[in-house]
N, C-alpha and C positions, 0 to 999 in steps of 0.2 A: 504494500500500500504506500502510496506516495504522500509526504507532509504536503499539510492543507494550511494555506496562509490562518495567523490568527485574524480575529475580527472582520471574517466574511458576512457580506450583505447582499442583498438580492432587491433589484428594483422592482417593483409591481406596478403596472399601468389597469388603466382600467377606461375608456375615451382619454379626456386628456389631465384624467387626474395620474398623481404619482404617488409612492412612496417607498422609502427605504424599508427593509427589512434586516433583523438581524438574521443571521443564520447559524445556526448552533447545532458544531457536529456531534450525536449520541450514537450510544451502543444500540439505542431503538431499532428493529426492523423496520418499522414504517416511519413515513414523515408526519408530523403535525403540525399544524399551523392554528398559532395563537395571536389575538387582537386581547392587548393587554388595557387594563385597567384606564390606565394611561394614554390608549390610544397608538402605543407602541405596538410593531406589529413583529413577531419572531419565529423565525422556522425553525422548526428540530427536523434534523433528517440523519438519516443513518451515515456514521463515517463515511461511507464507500459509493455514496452516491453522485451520479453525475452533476453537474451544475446543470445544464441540460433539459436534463428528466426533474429537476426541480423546479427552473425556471417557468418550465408547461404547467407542473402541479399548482403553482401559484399563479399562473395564469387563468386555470379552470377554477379558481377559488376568487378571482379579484372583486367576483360581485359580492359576494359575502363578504372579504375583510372589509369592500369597502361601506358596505351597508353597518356594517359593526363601529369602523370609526362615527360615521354620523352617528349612530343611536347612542356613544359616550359622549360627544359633540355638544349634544342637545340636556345630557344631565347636570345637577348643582355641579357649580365648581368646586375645587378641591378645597376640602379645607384645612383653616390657615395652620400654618409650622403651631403646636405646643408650646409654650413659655415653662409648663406647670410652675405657675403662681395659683395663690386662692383666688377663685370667681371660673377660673374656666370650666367649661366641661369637656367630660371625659366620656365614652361609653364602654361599656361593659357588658357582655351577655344580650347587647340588643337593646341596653339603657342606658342612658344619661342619667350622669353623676357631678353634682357639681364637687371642685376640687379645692379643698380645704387647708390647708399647708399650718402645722403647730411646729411650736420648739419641744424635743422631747430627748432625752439623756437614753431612749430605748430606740433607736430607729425601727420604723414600722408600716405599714397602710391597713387601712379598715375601713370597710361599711358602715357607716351609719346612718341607715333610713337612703333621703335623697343625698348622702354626702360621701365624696371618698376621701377620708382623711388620711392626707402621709405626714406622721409623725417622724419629725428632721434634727437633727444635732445642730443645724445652720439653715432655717426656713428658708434664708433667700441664696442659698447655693443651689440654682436650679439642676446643674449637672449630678448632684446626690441626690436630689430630689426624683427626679429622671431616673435614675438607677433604680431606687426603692421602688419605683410604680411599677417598673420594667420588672424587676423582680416579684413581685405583686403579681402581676399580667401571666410570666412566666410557671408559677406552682397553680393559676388556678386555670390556665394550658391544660397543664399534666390532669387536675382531674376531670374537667369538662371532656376533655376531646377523648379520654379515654374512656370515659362511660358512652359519649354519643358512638365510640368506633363500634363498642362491643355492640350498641342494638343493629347499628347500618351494617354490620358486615355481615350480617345474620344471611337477609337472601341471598348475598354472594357465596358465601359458603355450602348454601342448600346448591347453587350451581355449580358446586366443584369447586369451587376455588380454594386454595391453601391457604387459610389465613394468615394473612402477612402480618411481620411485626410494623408499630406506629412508633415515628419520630418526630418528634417537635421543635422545631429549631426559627431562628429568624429567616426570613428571605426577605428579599428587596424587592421581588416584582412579581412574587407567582403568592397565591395565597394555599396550595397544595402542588403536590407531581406523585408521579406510582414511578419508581426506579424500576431501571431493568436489572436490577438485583430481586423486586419483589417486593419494597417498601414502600408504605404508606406516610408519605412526608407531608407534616402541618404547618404553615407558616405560622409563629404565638400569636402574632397580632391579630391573627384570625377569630382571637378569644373578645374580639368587641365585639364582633356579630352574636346575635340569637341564636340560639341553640337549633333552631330550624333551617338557618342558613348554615351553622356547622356541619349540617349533617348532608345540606346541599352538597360541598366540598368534598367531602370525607365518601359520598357516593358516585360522585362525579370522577375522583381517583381511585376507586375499587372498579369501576365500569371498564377502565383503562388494564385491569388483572387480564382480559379478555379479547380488549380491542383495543391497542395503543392510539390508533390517530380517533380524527372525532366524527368517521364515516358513518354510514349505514347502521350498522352492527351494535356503532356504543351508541348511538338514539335512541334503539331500538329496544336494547337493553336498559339504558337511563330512565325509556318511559315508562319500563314495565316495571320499575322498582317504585322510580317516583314521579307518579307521572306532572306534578308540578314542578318537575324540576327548573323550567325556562323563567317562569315567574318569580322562584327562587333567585337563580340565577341576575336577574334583572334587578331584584331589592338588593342587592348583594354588592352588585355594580353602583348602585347608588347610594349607600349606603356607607361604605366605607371607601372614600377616595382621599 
């Protein structure tokens, strides 16, 4: 196999619109093509694939990605960067929480009622304050996503699948992916959505146990597990940007 330049991209036309792609070589058999959050549009395709046979695939795709940039186009804009000072809000679980910041010799964060309180050694050092929430956000990751994997994986596993193990880490632009190892990866910050939209995710990367790109097959599958999953999907996009 012959070295592939780093930071390959792929142009997609569609009449006389344009856009760049990334393209991102995986161990994947198949290709996928993802219209991100962001608007950002990214191909995974397999190491060994032509540029070629990619270029086409993304051709027969350009009406969709580009029907997916407008439909993020048209939702709220993003909201503004975090300070964590008290007054702002936070969400959690699919709730807004306003954020409370104390001086406390215990560093900590808590619930209370409509408030998330993070108890600080230094209220107004935002970077420790940030940490504590993160870490906050992080333990109640582990046990949210791990109770929603155990009910979602249930029909997958009536279908044969292997139950894959769950990891939970930061990501910068995917809010899940199924490894070609066999893993089920959560982005944490995935833990502000509702538990309904978690299980969105967490379904939407078990469909992938079966059918890696997002043809036929995983629709087919996705509707028969959940069949609101596009609706899902659509709060989900809006929701957390």
């Amino acid at each position: 196999m012959t070295d592939r330049p780093a930071g390959e991209q792929i142009e997609i036309c569609w009449g006389e619109r344009r856009v760049i792609a990334e393209l991102v070589r995986t161990a994947r058999r198949a290709l996928r093509i993802d219209v991100r959050p962001t608007g950002e549009v990214a191909i995974f395709a397999p190491a060994d694939a032509e540029i070629d046979e990619i270029q086409s695939r993304a051709r027969r795709k350009s009406a969709w990605i580009f029907s997916q940039i407008d439909a993020i186009s048209q939702r709220p804009k993003v909201t503004p960067k975090r300070r964590f000072i008290s007054g702002e809000t936070h969400l959690l679980l699919g709730r807004q929480y306003r954020l409370s910041i104390e001086q406390c010799d215990d560093p900590h964060v808590r619930l209370e009622g409509e408030r998330l309180v993070i108890c600080a050694r230094a209220p107004d050092d935002q970077p420790h304050c940030r940490r504590l929430l993160q870490t906050f956000y992080k333990l109640r990751a582990r046990e949210v996503f791990r109770q929603r994997f155990e009910i979602v994986v249930e029909p997958f596993v009536r279908k044969g699948l292997k139950r894959p193990s769950l990891v939970i880490r930061r990501m910068s632009k995917r809010w899940g992916s199924f490894t070609p190892g066999g893993r089920v990866v959560l982005n944490v910050d995935l833990v502000r959505a509702s538990p309904r939209l978690i299980d969105y995710v967490i379904c939407h990367e078990l469909a992938h146990a079966f059918y890696p790109d997002h043809g036929e097959g995983w629709h087919s599958l996705l509707e028969t597990v959940m069949p609101d999953w596009e609706e899902r999907k659509r709060t989900l996009e809006a929701a957390l940007r």
